[in-house]
C-alpha positions as CSV (number, residue, x, y, z in Angstrom):
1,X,28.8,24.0,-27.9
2,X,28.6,27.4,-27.0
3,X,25.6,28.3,-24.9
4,X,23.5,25.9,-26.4
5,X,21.3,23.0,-24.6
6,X,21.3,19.7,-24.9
7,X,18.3,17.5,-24.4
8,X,18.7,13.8,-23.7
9,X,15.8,11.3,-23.1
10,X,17.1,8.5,-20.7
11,X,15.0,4.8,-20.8
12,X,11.6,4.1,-20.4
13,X,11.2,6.6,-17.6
14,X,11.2,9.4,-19.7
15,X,14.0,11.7,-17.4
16,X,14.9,13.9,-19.8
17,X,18.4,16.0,-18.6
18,X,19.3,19.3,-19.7
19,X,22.8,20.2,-19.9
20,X,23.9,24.0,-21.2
21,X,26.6,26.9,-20.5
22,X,25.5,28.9,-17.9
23,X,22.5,27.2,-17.2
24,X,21.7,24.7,-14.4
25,X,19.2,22.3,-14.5
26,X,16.8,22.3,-11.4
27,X,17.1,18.4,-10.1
28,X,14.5,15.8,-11.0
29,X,12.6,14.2,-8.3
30,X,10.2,11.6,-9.8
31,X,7.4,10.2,-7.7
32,X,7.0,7.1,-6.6
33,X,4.8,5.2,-8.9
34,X,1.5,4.3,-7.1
35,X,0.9,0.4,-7.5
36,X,-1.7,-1.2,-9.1
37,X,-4.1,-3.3,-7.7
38,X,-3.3,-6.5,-8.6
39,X,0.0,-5.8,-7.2
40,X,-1.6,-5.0,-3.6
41,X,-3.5,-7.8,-3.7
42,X,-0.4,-9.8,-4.3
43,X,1.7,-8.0,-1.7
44,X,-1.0,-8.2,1.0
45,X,-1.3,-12.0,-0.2
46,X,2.2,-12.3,1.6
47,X,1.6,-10.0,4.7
48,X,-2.0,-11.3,5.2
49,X,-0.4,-14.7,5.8
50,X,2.8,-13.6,7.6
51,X,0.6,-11.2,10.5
52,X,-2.4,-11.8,10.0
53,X,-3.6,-15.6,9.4
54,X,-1.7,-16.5,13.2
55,X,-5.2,-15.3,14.4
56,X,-7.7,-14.8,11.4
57,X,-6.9,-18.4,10.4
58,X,-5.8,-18.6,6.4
59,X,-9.0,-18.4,4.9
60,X,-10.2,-15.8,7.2
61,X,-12.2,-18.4,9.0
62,X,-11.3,-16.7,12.2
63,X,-9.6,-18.8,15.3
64,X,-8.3,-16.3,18.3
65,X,-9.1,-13.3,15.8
66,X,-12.8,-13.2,14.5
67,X,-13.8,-14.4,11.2
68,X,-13.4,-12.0,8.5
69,X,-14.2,-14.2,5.6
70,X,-17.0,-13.5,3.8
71,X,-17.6,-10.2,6.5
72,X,-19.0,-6.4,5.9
73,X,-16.7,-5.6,9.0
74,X,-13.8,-5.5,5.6
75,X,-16.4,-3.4,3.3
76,X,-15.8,0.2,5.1
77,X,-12.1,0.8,3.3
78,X,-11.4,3.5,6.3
79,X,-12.6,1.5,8.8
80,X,-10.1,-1.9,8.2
81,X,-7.3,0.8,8.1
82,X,-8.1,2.4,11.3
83,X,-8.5,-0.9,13.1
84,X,-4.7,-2.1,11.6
85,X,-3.9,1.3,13.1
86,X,-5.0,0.6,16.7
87,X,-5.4,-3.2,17.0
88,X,-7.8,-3.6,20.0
89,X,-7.6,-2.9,23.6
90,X,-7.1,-6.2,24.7
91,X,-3.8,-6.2,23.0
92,X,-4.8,-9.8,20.7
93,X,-4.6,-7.5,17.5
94,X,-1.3,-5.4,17.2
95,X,-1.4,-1.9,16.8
96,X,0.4,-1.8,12.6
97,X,0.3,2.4,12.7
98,X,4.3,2.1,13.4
99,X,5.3,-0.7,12.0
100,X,3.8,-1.1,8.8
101,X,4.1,1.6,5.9
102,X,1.1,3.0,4.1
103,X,1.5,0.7,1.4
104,X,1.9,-2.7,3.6
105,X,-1.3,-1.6,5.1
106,X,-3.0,-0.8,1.9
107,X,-1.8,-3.9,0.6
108,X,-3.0,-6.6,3.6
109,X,-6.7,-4.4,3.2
110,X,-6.5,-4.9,-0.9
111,X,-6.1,-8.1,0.0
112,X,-8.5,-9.0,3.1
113,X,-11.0,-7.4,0.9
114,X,-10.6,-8.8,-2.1
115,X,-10.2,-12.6,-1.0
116,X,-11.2,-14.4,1.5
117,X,-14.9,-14.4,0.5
118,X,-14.7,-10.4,0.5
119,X,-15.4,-8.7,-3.1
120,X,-14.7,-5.5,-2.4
121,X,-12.5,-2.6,-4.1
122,X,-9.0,-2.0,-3.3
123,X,-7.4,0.5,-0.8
124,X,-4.5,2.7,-2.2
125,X,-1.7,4.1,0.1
126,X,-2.7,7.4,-0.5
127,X,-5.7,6.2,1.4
128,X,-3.9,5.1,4.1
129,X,-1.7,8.3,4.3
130,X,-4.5,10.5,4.9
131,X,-5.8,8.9,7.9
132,X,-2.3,8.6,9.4
């Protein structure tokens, strides 16, 4: 093969490599594919009960945390991810901004706003990355 390329297509993917004499392929960063919603809603499913239900209660009924079943408080998208950012003052809601990623977040709000008596729209970590 004598300065020629060669073009392979790898899997489902779709990387395609490039291999020639004298030529050097610049390297291949492919993004991270953004979830779908019904995968947040699944994820957060998880998370919901493992942080949040403690206090919420598992149907969002509320107990030491107030009710968010069937709430408005959930229908501002920004708003549910800036109070997992901060919690509250009193300390009863932990403060997520460290120790969750964008996508945990944006998973327990798909979740918390899609169930629970709550029918509204998802929340993307994209979302969440621009109010970090």
């Amino acid at each position: 093969m004598s300065g020629g390329v060669v073009v392979q297509f790898l899997g489902a993917v779709g990387v395609v490599v490039a291999v020639g004499l004298g030529c050097a392929a610049a390297p291949v960063q492919l993004a991270q594919a953004t979830p779908d919603a019904a995968t947040l809603f699944r994820e957060g499913q998880a998370l919901y009960v493992s942080r949040c239900a403690t206090c919420h209660g598992l149907h969002g009924e509320g107990d030491y945390g107030p009710r968010i079943e069937a709430s408005t408080v959930v229908a501002d998208s920004q708003q549910i991810i800036m109070q997992m950012f901060v919690g509250t003052e009193d300390g009863m809601s932990p403060q997520f901004y460290r120790e969750l990623s964008d996508r945990e977040i944006a998973a327990t709000a798909t979740f918390v706003r899609g169930a629970l008596g709550n029918s509204f729209g998802p929340v993307f970590p994209n979302e969440v990355a621009g109010l970090r």
